[in-house]
Backbone of each chain as ProteinMPNN parsed JSONL, in Angstrom:
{"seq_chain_A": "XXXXXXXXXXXXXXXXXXXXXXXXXXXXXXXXXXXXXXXXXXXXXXXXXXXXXXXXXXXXXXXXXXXXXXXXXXXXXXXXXXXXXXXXXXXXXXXXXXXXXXXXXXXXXXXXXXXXXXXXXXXXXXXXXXXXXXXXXXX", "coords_chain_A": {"N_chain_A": [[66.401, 86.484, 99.809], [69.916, 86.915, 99.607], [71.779, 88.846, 101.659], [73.699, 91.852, 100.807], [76.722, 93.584, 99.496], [77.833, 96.267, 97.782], [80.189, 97.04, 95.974], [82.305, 100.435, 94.373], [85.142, 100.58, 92.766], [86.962, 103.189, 92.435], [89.413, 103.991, 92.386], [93.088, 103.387, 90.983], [95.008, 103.098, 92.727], [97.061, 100.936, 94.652], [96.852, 100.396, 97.423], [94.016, 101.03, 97.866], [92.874, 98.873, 96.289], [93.461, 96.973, 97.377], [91.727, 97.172, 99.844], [89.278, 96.937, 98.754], [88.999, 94.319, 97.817], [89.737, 93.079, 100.579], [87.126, 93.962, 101.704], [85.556, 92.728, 100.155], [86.081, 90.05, 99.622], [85.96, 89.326, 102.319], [83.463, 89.943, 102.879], [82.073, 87.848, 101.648], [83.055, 85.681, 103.326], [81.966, 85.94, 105.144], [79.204, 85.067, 104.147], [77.652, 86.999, 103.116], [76.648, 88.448, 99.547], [78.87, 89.206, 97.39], [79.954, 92.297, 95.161], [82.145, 93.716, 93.152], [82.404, 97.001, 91.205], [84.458, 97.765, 88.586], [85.77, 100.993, 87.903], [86.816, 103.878, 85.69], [89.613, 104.813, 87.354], [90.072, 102.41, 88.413], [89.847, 100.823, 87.004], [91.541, 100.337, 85.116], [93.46, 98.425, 87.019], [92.353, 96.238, 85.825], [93.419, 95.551, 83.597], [95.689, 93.577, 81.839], [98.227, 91.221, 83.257], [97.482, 93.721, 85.338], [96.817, 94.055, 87.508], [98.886, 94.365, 90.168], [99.778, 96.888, 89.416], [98.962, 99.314, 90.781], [99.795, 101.92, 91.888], [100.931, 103.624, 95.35], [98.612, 104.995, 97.419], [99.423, 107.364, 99.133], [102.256, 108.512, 99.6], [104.091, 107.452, 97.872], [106.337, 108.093, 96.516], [107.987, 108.008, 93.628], [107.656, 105.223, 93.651], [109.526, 104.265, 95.571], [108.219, 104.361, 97.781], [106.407, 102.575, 97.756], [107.916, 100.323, 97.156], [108.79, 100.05, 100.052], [106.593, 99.633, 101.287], [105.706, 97.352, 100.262], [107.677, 95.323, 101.236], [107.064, 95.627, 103.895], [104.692, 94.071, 103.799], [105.372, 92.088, 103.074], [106.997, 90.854, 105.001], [104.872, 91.103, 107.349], [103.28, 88.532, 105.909], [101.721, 89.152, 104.238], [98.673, 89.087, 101.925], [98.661, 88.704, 98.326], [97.674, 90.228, 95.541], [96.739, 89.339, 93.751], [96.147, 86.778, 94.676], [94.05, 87.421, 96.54], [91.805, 88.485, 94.927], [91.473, 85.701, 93.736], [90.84, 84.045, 95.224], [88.575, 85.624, 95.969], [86.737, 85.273, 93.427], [86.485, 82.542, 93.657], [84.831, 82.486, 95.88], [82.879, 83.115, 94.694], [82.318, 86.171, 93.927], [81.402, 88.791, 92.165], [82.441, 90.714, 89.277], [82.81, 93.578, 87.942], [82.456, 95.411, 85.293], [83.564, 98.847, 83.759], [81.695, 99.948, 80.92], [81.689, 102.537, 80.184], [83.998, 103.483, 80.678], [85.939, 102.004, 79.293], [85.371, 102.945, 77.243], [85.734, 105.933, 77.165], [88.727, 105.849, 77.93], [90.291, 103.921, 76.195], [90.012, 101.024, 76.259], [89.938, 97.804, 74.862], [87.848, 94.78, 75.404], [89.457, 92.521, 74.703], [91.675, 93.328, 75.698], [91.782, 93.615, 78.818], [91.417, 91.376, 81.448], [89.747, 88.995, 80.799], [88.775, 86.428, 82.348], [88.629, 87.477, 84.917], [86.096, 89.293, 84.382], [82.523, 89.382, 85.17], [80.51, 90.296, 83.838], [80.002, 93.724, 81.785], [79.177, 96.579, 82.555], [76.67, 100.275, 83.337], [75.772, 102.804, 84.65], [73.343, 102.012, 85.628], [73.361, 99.245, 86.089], [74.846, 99.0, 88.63], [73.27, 101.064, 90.233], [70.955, 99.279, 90.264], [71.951, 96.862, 91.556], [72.603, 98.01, 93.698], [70.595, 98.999, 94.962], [69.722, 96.875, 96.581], [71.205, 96.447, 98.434], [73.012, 95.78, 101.491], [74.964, 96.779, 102.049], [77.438, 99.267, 100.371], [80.093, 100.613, 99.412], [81.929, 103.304, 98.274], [85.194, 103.678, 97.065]], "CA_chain_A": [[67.607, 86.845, 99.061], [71.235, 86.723, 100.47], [72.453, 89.892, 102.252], [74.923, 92.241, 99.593], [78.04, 94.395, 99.737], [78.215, 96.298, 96.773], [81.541, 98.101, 96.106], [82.376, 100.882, 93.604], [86.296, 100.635, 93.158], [87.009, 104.256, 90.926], [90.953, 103.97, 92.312], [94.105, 102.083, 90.693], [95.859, 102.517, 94.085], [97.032, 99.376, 95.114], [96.547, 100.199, 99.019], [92.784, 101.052, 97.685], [92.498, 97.946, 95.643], [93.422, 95.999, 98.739], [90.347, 97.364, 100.584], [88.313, 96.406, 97.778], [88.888, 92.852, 97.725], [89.734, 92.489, 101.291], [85.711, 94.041, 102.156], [84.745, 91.78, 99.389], [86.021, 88.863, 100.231], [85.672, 89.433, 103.653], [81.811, 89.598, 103.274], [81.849, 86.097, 100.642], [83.175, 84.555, 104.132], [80.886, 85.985, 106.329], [77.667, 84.75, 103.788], [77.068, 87.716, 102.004], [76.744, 88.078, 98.401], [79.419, 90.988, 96.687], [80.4, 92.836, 93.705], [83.143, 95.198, 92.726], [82.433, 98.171, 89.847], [86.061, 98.666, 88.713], [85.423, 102.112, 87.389], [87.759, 104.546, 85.891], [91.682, 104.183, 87.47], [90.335, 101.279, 89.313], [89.429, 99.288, 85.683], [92.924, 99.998, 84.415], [93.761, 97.123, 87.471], [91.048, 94.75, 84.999], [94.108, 95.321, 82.359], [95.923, 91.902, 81.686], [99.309, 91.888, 84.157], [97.753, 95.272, 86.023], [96.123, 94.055, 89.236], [99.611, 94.431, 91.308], [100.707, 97.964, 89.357], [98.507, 100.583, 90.583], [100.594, 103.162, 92.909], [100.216, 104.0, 96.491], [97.774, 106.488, 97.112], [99.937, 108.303, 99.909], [103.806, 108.334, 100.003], [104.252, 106.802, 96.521], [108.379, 108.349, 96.088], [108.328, 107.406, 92.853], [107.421, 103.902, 93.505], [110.147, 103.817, 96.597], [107.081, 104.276, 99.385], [105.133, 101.397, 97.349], [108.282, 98.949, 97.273], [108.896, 99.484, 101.005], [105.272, 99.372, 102.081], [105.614, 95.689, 99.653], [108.887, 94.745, 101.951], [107.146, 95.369, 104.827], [103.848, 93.548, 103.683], [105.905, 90.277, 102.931], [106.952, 90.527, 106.363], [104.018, 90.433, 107.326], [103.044, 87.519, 104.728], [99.84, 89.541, 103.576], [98.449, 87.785, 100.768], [98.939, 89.016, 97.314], [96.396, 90.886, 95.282], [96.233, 87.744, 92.287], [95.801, 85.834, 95.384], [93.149, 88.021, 97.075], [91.152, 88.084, 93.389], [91.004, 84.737, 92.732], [89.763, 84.132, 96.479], [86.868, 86.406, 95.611], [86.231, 85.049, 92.677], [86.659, 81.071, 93.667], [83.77, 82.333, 96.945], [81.718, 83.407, 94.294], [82.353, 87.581, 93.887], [81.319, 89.271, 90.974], [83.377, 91.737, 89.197], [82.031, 93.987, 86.825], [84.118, 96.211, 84.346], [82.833, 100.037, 83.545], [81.962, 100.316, 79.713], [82.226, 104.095, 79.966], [85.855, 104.099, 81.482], [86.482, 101.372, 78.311], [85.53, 103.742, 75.947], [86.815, 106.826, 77.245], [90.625, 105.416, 77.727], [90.442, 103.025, 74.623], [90.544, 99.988, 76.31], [88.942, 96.767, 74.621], [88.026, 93.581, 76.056], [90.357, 91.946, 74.584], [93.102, 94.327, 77.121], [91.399, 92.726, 80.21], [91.28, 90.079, 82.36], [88.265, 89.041, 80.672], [88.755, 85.643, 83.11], [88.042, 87.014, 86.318], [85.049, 89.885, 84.449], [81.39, 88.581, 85.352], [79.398, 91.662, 83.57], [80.197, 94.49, 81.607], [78.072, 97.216, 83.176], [76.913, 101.381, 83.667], [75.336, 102.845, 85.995], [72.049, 101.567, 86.395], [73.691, 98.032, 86.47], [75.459, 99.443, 89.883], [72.127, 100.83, 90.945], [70.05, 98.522, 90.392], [72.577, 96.068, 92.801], [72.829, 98.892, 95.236], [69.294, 99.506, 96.087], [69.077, 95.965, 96.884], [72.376, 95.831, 99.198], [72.869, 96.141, 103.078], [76.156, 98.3, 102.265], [77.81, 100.39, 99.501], [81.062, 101.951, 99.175], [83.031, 104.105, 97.098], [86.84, 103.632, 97.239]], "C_chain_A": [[68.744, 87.139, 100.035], [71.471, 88.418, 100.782], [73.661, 90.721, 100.773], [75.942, 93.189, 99.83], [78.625, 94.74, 97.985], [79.638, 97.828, 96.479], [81.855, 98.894, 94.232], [84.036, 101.35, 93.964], [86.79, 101.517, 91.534], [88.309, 104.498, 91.41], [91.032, 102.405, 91.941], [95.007, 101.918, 92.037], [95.976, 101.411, 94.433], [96.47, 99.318, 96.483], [94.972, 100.111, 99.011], [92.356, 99.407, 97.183], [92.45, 96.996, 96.893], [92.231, 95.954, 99.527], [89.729, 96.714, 100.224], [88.05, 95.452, 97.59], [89.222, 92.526, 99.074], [88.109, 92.764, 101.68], [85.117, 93.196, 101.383], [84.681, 90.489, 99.941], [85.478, 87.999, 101.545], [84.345, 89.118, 103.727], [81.065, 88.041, 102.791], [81.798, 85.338, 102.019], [82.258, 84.715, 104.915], [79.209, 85.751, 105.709], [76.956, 85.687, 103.273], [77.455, 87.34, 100.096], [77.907, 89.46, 98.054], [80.427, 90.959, 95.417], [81.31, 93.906, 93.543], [82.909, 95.768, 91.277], [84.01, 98.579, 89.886], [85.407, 99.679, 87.861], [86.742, 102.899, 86.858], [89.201, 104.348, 86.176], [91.336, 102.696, 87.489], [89.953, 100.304, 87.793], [90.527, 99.064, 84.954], [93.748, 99.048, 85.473], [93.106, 95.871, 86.73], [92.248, 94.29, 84.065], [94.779, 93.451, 82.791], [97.627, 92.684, 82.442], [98.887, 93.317, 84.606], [97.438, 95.314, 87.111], [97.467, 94.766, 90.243], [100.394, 96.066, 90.612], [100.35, 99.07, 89.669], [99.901, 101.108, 92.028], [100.303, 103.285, 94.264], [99.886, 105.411, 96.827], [98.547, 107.499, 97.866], [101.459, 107.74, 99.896], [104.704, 107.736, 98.604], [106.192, 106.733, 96.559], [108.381, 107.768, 94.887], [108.322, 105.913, 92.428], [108.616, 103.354, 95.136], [109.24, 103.462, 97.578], [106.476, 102.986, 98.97], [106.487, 100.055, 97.615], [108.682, 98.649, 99.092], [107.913, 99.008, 101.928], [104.859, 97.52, 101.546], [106.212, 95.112, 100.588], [108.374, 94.05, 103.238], [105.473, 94.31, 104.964], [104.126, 92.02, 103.752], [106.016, 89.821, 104.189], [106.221, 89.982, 106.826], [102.873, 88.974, 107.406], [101.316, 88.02, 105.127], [99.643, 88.956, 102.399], [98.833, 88.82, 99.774], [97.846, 89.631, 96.629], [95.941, 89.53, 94.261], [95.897, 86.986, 93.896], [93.913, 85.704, 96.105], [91.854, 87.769, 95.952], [90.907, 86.689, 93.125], [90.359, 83.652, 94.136], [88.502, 84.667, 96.273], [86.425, 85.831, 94.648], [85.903, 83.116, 93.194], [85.085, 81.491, 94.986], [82.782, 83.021, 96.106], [81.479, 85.34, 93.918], [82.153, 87.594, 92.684], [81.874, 90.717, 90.939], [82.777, 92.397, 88.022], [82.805, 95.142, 86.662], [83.114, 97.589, 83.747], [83.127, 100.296, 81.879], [82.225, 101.306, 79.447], [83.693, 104.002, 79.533], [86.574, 103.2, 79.857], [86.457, 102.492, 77.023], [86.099, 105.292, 75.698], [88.459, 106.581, 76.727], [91.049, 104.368, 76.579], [90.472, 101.839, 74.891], [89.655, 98.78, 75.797], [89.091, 95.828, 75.765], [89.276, 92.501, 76.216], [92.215, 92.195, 75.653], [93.12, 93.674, 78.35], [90.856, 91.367, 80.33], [89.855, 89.709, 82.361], [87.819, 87.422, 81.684], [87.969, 85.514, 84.249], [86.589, 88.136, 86.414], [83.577, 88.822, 84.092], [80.599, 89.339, 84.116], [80.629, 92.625, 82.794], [79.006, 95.751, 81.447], [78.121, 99.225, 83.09], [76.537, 101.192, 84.818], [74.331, 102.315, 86.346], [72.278, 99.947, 86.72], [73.944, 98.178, 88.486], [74.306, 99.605, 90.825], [71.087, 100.039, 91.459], [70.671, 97.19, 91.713], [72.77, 96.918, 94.061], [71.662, 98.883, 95.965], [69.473, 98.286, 96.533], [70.243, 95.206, 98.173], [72.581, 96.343, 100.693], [74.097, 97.532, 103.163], [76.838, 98.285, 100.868], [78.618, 101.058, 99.571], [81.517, 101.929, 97.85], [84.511, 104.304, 96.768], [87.439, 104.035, 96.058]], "O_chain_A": [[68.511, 87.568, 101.166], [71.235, 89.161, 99.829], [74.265, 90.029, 99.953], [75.669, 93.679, 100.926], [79.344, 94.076, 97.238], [79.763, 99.022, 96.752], [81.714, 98.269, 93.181], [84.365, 102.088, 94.894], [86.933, 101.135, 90.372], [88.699, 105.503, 90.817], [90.415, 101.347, 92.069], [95.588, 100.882, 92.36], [94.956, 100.737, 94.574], [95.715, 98.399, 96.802], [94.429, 99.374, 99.834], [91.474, 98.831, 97.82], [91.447, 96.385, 97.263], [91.724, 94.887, 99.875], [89.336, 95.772, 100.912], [86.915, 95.24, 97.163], [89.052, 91.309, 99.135], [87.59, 91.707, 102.04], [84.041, 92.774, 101.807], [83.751, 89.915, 100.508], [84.97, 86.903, 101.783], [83.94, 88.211, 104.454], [80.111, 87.394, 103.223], [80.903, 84.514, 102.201], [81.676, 83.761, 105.432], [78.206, 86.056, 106.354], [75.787, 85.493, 102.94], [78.142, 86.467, 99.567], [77.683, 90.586, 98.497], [81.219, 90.158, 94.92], [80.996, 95.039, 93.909], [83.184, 95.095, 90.284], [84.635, 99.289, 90.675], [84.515, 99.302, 87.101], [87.777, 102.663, 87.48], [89.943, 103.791, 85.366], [91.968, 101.846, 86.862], [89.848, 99.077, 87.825], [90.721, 98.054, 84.278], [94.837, 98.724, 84.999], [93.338, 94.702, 87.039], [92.343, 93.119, 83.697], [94.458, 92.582, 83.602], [98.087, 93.823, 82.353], [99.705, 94.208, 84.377], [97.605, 96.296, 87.835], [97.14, 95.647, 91.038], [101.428, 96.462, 91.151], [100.962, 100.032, 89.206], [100.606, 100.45, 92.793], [99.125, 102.985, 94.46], [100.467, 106.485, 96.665], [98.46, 108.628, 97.384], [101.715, 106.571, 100.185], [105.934, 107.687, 98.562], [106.985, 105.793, 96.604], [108.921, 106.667, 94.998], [108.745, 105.423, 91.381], [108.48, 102.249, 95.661], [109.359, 102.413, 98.21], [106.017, 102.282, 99.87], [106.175, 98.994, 98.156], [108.85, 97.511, 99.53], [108.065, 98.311, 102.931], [104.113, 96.718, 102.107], [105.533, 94.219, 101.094], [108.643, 92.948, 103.714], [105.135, 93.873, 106.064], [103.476, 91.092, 104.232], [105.471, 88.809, 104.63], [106.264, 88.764, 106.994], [102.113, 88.536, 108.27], [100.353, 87.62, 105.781], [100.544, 88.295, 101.883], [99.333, 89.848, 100.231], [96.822, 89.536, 97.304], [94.847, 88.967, 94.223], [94.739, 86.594, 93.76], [93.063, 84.818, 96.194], [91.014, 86.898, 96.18], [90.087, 86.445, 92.24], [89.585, 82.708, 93.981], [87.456, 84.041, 96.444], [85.221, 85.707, 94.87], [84.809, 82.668, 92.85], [84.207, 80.631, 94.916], [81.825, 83.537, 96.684], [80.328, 85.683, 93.651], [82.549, 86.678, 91.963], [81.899, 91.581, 91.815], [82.253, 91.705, 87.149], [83.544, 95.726, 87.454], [81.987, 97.335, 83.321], [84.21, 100.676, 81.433], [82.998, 101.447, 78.499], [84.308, 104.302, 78.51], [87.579, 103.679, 79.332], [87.297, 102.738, 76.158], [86.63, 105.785, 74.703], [89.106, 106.91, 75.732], [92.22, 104.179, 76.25], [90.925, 101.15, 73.977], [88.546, 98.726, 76.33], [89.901, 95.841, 76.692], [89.815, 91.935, 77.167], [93.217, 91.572, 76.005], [94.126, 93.236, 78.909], [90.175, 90.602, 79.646], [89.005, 89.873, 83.236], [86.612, 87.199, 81.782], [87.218, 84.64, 84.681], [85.939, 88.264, 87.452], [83.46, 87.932, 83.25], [80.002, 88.534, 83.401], [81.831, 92.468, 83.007], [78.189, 95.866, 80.533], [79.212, 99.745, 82.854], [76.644, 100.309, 85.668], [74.276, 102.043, 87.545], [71.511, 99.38, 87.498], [73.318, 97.567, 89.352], [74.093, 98.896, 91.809], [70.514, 100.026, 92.548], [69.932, 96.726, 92.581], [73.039, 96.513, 95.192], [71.56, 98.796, 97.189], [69.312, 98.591, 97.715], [70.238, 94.074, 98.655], [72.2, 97.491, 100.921], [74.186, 98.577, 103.808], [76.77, 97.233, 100.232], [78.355, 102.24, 99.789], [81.55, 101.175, 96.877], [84.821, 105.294, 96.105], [88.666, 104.073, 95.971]]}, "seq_chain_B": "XXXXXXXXXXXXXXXXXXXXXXXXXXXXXXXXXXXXXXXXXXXXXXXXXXXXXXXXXXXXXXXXXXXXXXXXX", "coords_chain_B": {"N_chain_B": [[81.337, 60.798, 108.761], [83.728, 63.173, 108.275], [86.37, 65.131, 108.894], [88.147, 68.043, 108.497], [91.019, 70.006, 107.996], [92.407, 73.3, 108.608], [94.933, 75.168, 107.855], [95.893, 78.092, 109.379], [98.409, 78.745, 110.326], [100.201, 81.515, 110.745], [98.892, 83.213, 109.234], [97.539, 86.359, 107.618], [94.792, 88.446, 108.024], [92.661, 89.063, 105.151], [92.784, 86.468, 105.109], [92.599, 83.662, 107.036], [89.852, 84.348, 107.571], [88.845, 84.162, 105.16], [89.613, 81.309, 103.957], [88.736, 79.453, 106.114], [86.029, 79.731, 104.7], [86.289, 78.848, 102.444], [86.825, 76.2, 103.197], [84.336, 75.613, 104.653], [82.608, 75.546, 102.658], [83.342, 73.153, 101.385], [82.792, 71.182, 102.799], [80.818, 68.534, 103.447], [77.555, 68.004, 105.297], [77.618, 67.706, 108.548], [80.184, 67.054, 108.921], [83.483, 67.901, 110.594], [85.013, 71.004, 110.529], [88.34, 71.614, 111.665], [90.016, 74.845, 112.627], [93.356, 76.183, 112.623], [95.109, 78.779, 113.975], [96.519, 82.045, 114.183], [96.178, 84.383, 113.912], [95.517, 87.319, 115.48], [92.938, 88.702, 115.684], [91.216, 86.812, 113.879], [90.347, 85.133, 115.576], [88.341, 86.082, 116.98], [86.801, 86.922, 114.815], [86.102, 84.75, 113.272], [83.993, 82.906, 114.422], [82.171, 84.967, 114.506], [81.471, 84.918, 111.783], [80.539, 82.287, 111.415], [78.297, 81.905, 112.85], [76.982, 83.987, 110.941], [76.302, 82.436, 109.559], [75.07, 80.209, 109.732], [75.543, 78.34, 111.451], [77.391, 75.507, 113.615], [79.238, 76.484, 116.06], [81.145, 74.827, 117.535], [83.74, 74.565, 118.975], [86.268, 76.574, 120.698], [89.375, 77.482, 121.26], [92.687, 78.069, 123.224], [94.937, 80.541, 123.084], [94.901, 83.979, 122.146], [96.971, 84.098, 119.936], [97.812, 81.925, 119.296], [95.846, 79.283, 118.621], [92.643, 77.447, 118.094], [89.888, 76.502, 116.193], [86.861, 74.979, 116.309], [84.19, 73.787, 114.023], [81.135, 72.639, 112.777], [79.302, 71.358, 110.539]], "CA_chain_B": [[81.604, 62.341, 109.068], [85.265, 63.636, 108.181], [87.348, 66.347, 110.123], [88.968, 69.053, 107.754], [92.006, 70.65, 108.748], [92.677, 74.325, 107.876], [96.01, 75.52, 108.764], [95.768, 79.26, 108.869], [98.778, 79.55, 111.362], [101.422, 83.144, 110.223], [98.151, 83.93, 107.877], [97.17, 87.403, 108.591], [93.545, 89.535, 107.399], [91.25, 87.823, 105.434], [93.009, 84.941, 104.825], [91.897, 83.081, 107.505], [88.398, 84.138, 107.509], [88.613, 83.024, 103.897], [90.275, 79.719, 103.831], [87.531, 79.107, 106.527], [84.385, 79.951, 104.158], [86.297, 77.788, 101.317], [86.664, 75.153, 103.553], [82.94, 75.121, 104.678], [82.165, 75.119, 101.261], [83.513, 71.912, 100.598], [82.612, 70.244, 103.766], [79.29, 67.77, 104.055], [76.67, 68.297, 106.223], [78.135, 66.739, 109.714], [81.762, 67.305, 108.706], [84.047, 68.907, 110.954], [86.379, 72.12, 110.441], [89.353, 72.726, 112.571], [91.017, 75.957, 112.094], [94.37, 76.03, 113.377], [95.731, 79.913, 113.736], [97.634, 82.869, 115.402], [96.08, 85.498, 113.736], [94.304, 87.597, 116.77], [91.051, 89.384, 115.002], [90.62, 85.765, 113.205], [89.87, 84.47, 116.47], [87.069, 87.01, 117.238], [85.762, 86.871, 113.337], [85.518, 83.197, 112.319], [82.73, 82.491, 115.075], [81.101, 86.282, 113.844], [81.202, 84.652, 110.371], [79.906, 80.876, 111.884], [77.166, 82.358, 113.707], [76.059, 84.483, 110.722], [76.212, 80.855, 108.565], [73.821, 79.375, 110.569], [76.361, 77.053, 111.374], [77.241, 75.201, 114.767], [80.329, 76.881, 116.851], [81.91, 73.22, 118.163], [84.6, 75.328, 120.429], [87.223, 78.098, 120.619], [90.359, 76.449, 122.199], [93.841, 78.949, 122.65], [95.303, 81.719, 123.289], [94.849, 85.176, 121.008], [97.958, 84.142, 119.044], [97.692, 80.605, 118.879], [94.044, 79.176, 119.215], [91.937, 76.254, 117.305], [88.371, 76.718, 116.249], [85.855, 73.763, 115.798], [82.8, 74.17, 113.146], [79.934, 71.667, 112.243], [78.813, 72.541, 109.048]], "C_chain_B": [[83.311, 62.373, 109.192], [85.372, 64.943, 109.143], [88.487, 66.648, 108.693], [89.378, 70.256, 108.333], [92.332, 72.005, 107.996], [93.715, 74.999, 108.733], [96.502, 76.681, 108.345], [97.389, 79.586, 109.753], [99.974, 80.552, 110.521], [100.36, 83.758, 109.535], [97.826, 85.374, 108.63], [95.496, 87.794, 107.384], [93.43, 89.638, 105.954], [92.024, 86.414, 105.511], [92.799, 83.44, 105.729], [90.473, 82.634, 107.903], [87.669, 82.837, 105.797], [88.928, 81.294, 103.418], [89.086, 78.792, 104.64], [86.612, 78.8, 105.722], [84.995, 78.566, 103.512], [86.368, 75.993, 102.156], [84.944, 74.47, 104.175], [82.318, 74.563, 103.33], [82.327, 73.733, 100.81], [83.158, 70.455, 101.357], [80.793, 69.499, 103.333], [78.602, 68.224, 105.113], [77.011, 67.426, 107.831], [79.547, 66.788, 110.128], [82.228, 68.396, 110.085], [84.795, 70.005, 110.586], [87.025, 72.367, 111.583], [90.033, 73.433, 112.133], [92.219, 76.404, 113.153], [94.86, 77.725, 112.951], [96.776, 80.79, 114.72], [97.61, 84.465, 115.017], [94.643, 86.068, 114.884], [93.163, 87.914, 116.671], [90.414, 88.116, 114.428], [89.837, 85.084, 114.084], [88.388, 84.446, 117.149], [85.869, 86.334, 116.111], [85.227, 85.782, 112.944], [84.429, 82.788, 113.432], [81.777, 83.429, 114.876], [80.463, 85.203, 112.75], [80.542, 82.757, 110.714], [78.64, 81.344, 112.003], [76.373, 82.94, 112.078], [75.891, 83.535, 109.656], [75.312, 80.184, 109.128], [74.574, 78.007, 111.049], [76.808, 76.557, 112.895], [78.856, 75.87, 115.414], [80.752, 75.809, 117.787], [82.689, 74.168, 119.511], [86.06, 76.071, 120.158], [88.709, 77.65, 121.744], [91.32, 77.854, 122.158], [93.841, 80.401, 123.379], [95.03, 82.71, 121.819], [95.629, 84.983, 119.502], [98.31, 82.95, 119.146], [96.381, 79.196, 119.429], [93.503, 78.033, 118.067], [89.928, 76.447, 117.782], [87.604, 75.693, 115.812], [84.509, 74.275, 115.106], [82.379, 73.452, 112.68], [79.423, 72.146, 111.173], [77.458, 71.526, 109.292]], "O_chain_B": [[83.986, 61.745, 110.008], [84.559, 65.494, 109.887], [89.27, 65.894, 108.115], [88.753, 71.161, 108.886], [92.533, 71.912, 106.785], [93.576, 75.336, 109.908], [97.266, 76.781, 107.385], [97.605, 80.793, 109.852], [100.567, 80.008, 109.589], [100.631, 84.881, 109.111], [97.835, 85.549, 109.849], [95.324, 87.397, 106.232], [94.236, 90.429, 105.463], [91.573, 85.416, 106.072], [92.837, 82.33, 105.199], [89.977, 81.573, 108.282], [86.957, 81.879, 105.495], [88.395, 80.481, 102.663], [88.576, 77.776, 104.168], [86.179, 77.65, 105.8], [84.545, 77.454, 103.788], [86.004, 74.925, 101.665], [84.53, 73.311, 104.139], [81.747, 73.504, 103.071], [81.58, 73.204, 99.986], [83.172, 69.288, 100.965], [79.824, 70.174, 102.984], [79.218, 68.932, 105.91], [76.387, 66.377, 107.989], [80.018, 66.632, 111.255], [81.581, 69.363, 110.487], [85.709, 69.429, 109.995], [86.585, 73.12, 112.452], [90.802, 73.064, 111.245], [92.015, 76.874, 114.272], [94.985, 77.991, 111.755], [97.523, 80.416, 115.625], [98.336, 85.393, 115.374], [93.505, 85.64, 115.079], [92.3, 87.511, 117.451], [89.184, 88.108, 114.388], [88.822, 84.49, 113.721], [87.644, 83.571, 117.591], [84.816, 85.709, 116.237], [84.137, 85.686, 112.38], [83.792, 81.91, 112.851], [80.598, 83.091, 114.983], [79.321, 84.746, 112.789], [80.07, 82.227, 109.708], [77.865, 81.099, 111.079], [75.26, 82.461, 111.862], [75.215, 83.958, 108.719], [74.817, 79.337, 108.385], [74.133, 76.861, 110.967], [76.501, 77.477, 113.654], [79.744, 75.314, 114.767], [80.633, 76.089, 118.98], [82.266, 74.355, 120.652], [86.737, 75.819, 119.161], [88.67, 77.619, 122.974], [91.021, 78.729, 121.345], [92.999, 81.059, 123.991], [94.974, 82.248, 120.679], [95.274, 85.397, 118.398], [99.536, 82.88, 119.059], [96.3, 78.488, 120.433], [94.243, 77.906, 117.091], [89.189, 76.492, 118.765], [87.76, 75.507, 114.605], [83.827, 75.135, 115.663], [83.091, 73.121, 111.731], [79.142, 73.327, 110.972], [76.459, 71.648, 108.584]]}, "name": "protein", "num_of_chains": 2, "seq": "XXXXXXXXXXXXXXXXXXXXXXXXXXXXXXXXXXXXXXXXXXXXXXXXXXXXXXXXXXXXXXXXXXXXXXXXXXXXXXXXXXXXXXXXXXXXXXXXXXXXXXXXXXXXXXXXXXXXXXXXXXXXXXXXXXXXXXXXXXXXXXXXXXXXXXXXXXXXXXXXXXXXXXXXXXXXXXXXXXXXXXXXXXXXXXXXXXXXXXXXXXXXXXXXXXXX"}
């Protein structure tokens, strides 16, 4: 069985979300297998148009710290988060959407990006891919 | 046997590791990949990520910030 990288993504932060799909992706290229649990904030990025609106976790200003930390990302030319996402998904990532967090905050299926969800999962879904994975975070 | 060109050069972190995988992916067995870049950690990573493909490391041409990687799939 292939090597795994299973990620539990319980922020909407965008700077977090970035992690989340760059360790993902990152591991698709290097021949692992991996999965993101959006959980919680991080499943209100699953919404339809919400991947690019979560906040930045430090410096925010009202959204000023997030559009100059964007400015200076373009610079850059860092990829995009729709870009990043549909990279993970095109190398094969699975994304799996937290029924809890749906039924807490009200959100149906029909709300999300039921496109790029593989699974709709708890916890023992998570577990059961964790025991079986080389690494495991929590972001 | 073809030669597929991947032209990562301004890309920065993953996007060159990735453009890599997708381009293995689509290659034949014999096929080449050249990866044309200028991102400096890509240079390091895409022979990490060869190596742990079981895949052949052809050759590492370049400087840090503008470099060409060969891969046999």
């Amino acid at each position: 069985m292939a090597e795994r990288v299973t990620i539990v993504l319980h922020s909407g932060d965008m700077d977090k979300v970035y992690s989340a799909l760059i360790i993902g992706s990152g591991a698709l290229a290097m021949g692992m297998e991996a999965s993101i649990y959006f959980t919680f904030w991080g499943l209100q990025r699953l919404k339809k148009s919400g991947l690019e609106k979560g906040p930045l976790s430090k410096m925010h200003f009202l959204g000023l710290g997030k559009w100059m930390v964007r400015q200076r990302m373009k610079k850059a030319n860092v990829a995009t988060l729709e870009r990043l996402m549909r990279d993970f998904k095109e190398l094969g990532g699975k994304v799996i959407a937290c029924e809890m967090t749906m039924e807490i905050m009200g959100i149906r299926r029909e709300d999300l990006r039921e496109d790029w969800i593989d699974a709709y999962g708890a916890v023992g879904t998570y577990i059961q891919e964790a025991r079986g994975s080389q690494i495991t975070l929590f972001i | 046997m073809a030669e597929i060109l991947v032209d990562c050069r301004g890309e920065t972190c993953p996007v060159p590791l990735v453009e890599t995988r997708k381009a293995i992916r689509q290659a034949q067995p014999g096929d080449v990949i050249v990866v044309i870049g200028t991102h400096p950690a890509s240079r390091e990573e895409i022979p990490m990520a060869v190596r742990a493909l079981g895949l052949e490391l052809v050759s590492v041409e370049g400087t840090e910030t503008d470099w060409t990687i060969r891969i046999r799939r």
